[in-house]
C-alpha positions as CSV (number, residue, x, y, z in Angstrom):
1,X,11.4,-11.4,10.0
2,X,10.9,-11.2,6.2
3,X,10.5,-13.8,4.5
4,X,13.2,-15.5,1.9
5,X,10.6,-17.5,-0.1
6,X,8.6,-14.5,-0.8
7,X,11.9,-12.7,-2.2
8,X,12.3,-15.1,-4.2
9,X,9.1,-15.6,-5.6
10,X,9.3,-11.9,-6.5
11,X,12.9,-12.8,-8.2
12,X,11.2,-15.0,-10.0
13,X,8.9,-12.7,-12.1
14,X,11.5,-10.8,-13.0
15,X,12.0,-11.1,-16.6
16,X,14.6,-9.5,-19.0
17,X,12.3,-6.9,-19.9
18,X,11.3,-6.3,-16.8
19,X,15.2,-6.3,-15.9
20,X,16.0,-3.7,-18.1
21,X,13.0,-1.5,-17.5
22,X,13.9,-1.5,-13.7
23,X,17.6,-0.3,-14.8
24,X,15.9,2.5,-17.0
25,X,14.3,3.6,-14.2
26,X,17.1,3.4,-11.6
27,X,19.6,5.0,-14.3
28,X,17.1,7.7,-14.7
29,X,16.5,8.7,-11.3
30,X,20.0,8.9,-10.4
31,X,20.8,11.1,-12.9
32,X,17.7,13.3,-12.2
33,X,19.2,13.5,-8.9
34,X,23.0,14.5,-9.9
35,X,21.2,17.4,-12.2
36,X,18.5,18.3,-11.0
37,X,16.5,18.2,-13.8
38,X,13.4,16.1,-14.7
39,X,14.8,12.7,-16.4
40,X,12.6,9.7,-16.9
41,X,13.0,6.8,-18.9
42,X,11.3,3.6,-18.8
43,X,7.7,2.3,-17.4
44,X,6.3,1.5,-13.5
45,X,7.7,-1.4,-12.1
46,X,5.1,-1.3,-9.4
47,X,1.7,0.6,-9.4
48,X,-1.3,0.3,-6.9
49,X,-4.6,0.0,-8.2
50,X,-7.7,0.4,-6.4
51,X,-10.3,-2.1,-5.8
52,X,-12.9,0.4,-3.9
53,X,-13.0,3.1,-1.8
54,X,-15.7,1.5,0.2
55,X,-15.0,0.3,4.0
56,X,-16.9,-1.3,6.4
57,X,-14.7,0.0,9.4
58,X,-14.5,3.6,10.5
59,X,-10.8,4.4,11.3
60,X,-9.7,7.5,12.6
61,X,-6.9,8.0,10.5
62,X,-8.4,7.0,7.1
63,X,-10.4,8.9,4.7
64,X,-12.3,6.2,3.5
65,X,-13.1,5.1,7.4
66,X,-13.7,8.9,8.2
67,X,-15.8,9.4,4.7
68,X,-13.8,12.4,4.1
69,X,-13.0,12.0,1.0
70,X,-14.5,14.9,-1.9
71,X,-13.9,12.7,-4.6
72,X,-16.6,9.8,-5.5
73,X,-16.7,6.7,-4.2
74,X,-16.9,3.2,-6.1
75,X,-15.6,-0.3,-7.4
76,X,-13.0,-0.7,-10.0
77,X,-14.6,-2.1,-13.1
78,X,-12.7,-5.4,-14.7
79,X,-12.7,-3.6,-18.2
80,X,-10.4,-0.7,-16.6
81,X,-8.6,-2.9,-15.1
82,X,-7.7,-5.2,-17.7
83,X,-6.6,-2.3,-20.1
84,X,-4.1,-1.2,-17.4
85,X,-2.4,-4.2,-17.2
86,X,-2.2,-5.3,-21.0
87,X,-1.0,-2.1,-22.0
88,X,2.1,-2.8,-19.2
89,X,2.1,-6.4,-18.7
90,X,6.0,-6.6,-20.0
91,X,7.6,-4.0,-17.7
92,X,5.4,-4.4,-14.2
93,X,6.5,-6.5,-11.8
94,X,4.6,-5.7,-8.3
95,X,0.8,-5.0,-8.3
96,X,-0.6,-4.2,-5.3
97,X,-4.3,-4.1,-4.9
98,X,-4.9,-1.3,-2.1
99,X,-5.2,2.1,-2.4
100,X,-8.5,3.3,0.0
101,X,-11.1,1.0,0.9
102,X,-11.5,-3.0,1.7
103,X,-10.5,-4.5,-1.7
104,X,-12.8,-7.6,-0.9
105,X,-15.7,-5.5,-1.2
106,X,-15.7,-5.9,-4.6
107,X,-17.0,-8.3,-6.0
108,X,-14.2,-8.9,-9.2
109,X,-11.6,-8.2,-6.7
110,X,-10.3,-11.6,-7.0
111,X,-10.7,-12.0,-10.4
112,X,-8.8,-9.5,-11.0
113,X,-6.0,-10.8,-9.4
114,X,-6.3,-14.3,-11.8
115,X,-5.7,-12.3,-14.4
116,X,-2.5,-10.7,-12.9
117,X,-1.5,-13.5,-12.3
118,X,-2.0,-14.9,-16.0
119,X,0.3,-12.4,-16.8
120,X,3.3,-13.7,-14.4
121,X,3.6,-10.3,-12.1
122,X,3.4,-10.7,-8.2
123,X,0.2,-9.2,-6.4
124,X,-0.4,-8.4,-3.5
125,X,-2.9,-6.7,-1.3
126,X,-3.9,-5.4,2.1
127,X,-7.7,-6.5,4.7
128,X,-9.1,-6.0,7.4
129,X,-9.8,-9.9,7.4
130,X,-13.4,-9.5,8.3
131,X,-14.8,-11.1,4.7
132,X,-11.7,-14.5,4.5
133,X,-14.9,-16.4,4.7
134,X,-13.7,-20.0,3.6
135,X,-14.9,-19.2,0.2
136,X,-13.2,-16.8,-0.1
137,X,-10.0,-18.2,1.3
138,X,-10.1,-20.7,-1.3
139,X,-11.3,-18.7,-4.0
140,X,-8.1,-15.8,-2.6
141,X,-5.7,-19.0,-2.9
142,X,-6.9,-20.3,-6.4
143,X,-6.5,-16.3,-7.6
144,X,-2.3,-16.8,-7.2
145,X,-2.5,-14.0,-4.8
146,X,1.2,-13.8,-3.3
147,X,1.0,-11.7,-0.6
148,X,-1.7,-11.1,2.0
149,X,-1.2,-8.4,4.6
150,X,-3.6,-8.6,7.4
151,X,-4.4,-5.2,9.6
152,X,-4.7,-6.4,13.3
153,X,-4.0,-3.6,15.2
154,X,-4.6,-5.1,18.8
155,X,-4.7,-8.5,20.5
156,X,-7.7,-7.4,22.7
157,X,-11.3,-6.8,21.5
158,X,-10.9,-3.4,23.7
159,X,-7.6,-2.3,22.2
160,X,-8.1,-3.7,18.7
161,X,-11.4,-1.5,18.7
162,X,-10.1,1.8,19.9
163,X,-8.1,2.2,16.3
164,X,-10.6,-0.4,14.1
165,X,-13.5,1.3,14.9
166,X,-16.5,-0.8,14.2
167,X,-14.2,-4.1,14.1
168,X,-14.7,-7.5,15.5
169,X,-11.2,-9.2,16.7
170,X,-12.8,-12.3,16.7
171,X,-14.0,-11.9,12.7
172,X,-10.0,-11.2,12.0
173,X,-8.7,-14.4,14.0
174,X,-11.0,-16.8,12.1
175,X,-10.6,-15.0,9.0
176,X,-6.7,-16.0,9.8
177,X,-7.7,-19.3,10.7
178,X,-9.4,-20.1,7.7
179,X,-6.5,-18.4,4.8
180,X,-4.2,-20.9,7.3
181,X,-6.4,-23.8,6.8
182,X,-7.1,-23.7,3.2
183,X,-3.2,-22.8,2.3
184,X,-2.4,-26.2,4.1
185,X,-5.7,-28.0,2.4
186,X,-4.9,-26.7,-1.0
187,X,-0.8,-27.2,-0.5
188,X,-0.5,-23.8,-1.3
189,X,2.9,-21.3,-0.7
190,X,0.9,-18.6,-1.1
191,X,-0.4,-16.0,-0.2
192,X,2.1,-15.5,1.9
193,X,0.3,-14.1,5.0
194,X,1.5,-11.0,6.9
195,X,0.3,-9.8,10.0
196,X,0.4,-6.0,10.0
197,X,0.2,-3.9,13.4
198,X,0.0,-0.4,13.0
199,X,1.6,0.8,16.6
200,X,-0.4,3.4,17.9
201,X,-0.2,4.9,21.9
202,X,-3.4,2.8,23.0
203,X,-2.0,-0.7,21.4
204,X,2.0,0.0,21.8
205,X,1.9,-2.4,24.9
206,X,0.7,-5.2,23.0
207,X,4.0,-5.9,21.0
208,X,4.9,-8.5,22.1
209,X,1.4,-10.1,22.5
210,X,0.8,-9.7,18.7
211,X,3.6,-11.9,17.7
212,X,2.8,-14.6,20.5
213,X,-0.2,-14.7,18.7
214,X,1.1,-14.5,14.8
215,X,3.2,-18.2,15.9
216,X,0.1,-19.1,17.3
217,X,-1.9,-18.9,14.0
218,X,1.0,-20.0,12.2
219,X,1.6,-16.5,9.9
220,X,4.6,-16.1,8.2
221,X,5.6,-12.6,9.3
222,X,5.0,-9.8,11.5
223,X,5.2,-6.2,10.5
224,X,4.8,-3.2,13.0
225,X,4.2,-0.1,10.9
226,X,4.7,3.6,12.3
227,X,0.9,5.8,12.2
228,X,0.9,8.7,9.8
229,X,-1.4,11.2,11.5
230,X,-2.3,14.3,10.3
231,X,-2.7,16.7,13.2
232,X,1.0,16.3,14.9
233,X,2.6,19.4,15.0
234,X,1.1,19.6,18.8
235,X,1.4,16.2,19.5
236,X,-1.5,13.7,19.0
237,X,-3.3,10.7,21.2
238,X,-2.0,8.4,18.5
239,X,1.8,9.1,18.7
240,X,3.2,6.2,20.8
241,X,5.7,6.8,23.6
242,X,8.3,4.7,22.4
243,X,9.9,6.8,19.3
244,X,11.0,3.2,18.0
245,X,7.9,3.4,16.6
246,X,6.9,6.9,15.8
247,X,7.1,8.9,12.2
248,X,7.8,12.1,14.2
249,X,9.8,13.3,17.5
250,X,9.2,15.5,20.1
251,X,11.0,18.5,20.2
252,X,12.5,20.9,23.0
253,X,9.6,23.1,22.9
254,X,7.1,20.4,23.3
255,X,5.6,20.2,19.7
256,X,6.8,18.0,17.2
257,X,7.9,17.2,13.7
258,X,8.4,14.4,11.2
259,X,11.8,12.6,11.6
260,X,12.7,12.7,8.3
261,X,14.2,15.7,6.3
262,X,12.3,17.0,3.2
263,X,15.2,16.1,0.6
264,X,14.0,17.2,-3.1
265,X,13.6,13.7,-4.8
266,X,11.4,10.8,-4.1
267,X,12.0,7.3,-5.9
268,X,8.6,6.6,-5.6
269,X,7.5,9.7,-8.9
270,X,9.9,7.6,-11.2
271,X,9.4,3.9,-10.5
272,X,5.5,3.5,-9.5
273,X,2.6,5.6,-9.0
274,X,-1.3,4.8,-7.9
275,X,-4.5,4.3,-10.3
276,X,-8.0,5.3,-8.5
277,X,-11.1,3.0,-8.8
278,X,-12.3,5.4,-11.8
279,X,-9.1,5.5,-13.4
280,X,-7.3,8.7,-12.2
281,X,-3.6,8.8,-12.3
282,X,-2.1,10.1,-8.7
283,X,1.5,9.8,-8.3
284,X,1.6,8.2,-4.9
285,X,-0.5,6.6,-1.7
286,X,-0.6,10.6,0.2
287,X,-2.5,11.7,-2.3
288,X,-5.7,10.2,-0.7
289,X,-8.0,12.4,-2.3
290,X,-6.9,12.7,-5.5
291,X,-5.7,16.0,-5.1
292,X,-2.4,15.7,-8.1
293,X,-4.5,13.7,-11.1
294,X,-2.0,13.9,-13.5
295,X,-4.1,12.3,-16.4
296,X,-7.6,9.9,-16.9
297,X,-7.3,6.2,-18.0
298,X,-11.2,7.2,-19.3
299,X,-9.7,9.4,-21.9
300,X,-6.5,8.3,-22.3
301,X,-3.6,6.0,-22.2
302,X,-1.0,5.2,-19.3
303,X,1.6,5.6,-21.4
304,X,0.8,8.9,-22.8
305,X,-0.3,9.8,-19.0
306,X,3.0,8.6,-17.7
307,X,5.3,10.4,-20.5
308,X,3.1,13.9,-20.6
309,X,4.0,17.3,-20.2
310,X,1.9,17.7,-16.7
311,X,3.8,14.8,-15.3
312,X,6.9,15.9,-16.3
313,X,6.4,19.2,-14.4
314,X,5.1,17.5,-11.2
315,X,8.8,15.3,-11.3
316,X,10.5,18.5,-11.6
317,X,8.4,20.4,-9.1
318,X,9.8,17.7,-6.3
319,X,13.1,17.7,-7.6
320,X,12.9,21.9,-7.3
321,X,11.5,21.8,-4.1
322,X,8.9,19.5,-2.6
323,X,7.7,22.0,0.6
324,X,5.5,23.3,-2.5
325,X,3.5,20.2,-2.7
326,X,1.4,19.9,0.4
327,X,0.9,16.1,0.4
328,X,4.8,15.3,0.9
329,X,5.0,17.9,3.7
330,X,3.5,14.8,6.1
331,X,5.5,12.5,3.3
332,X,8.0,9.2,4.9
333,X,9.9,9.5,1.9
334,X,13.3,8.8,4.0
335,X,12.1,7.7,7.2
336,X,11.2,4.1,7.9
337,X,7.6,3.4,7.5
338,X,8.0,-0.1,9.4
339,X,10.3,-0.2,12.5
């Protein structure tokens, strides 16, 4: 179950500014909706930056664990980072630190966050818990980090392998272990830790077993999050039977499709958007490969990025039709991503 304390810590950085930037947004959208027609006002109240795309796992779904990717790969540099979050330091209020890649590969990752959190806006990130060494636990805890999602996607060495290829279950259980023990050491609330299970056919049997284990370890909250795969139309190994906890249904004919209808307008263009390692602008988490840069943070500002011409079009290109823009063809946007 979620958690109230984390709700309210979020509540809490909400500031006037911040406030009325979120009602500028909201305002906006709405009315894009009623006209259909391109109207934005206001700043991100959320954006996801990129630590790295680097990943010492080799998942089957991922592009960085596949090494897919056609754009480089790398660690975001402190000095980018920095000038993202001055320049919108009075109208952000979630930061999460995930994009591609195992954030605590790099090596400023968590002083990056100590500087978010200077700045009073909630952070966040997501790991394969194979680096919460008990430095790092305590240096993660001293950062202000508020929330901690752990990927375990199995409660068997066996099962937790046949997604988290290359993975030791045992390296994500003392990883655990040791963010627990140094929360209670240090008398810290946060991060609030999440255990994240990505239901898949080979670990949908393990349910249960995951959150006998979550109360064993003393997290705060489970999440079970439906796969996005990208060969479905014919079904795929990874689709679980239990449609609970699918992104897509089986049709009559046997093949399948994504459960949610492709409506033309996503929330997600007006109120956040997603900033690569080297500073691209991308307008959401599908566009893994960069694919829709809408503007450089090497040659310009996020503002002018955020208010230009060529992201204005994109906006009005989903609220025209969004089956022209490939990445939202595979796109949740109105199904739920965690069941």
């Amino acid at each position: 179950m979620p958690n109230k304390n984390d709700h309210f810590l979020i509540l809490r950085k909400l500031t006037f500014s911040r406030f009325i930037n979120g009602l500028k947004l909201y305002s906006s959208y709405q009315l894009s909706k009623f006209t259909k027609k391109a109207i934005h006002w206001g700043l991100p109240a959320s954006i996801a930056i990129e630590p790295t795309t680097s990943c010492n796992l080799r998942c089957p779904e991922c592009p960085s664990g596949l090494r897919s990717f056609t754009r480089p790969t790398g660690m975001l540099q402190q000095k980018l980072f920095e000038k993202v979050i001055d320049e919108l330091q009075s109208t952000l209020l979630y930061l999460i630190f995930y994009f591609q890649g195992e954030p605590y590969l790099n090596t400023s990752f968590l002083e990056m966050v100590t500087y978010a959190t200077q700045k009073n806006i909630y952070t966040a990130t997501s790991t394969n818990a194979h680096y919460l060494t008990d430095e790092n636990c305590k240096k993660t805890i001293a950062s202000g980090l508020n929330r901690l999602i752990i990927s375990i996607d199995g409660t068997t060495q066996e099962t937790y392998q046949s997604y988290r290829i290359g993975g030791k279950l045992d390296k994500v259980i003392e990883g655990t272990k040791n963010m627990v023990k140094w929360k209670k050491a240090m008398k810290s609330a946060t991060p609030h830790l999440i255990f994240q299970f990505l239901v898949v056919k080979p670990n949908e049997h393990q349910i249960d077993d995951v959150l006998k284990l979550a109360k064993e370890l003393g997290i705060d909250e489970v999440r079970f999050k439906t796969a996005q795969v990208y060969d479905y139309k014919n079904g795929n190994e990874l689709i679980p039977e239990n449609e609970a906890y699918a992104r897509y249904k089986k049709n009559k004919d046997g093949t399948y499709s994504i459960k949610n209808k492709m409506l033309n307008h996503c929330w997600k263009m007006w109120h956040s958007c997603v900033i690569t390692w080297d500073g691209k602008l991308v307008p959401c988490c599908f566009d893994k490969d960069a694919t829709h840069t809408l503007g450089e943070l090497s040659v310009s500002n996020f503002k002018t990025i955020w208010k230009s011409a060529t992201y204005h079009q994109f906006r009005a290109t989903v609220l025209r039709s969004r089956s022209e823009i490939e990445m939202c063809k595979n796109c949740t946007e109105g199904t739920k991503v965690f069941a």
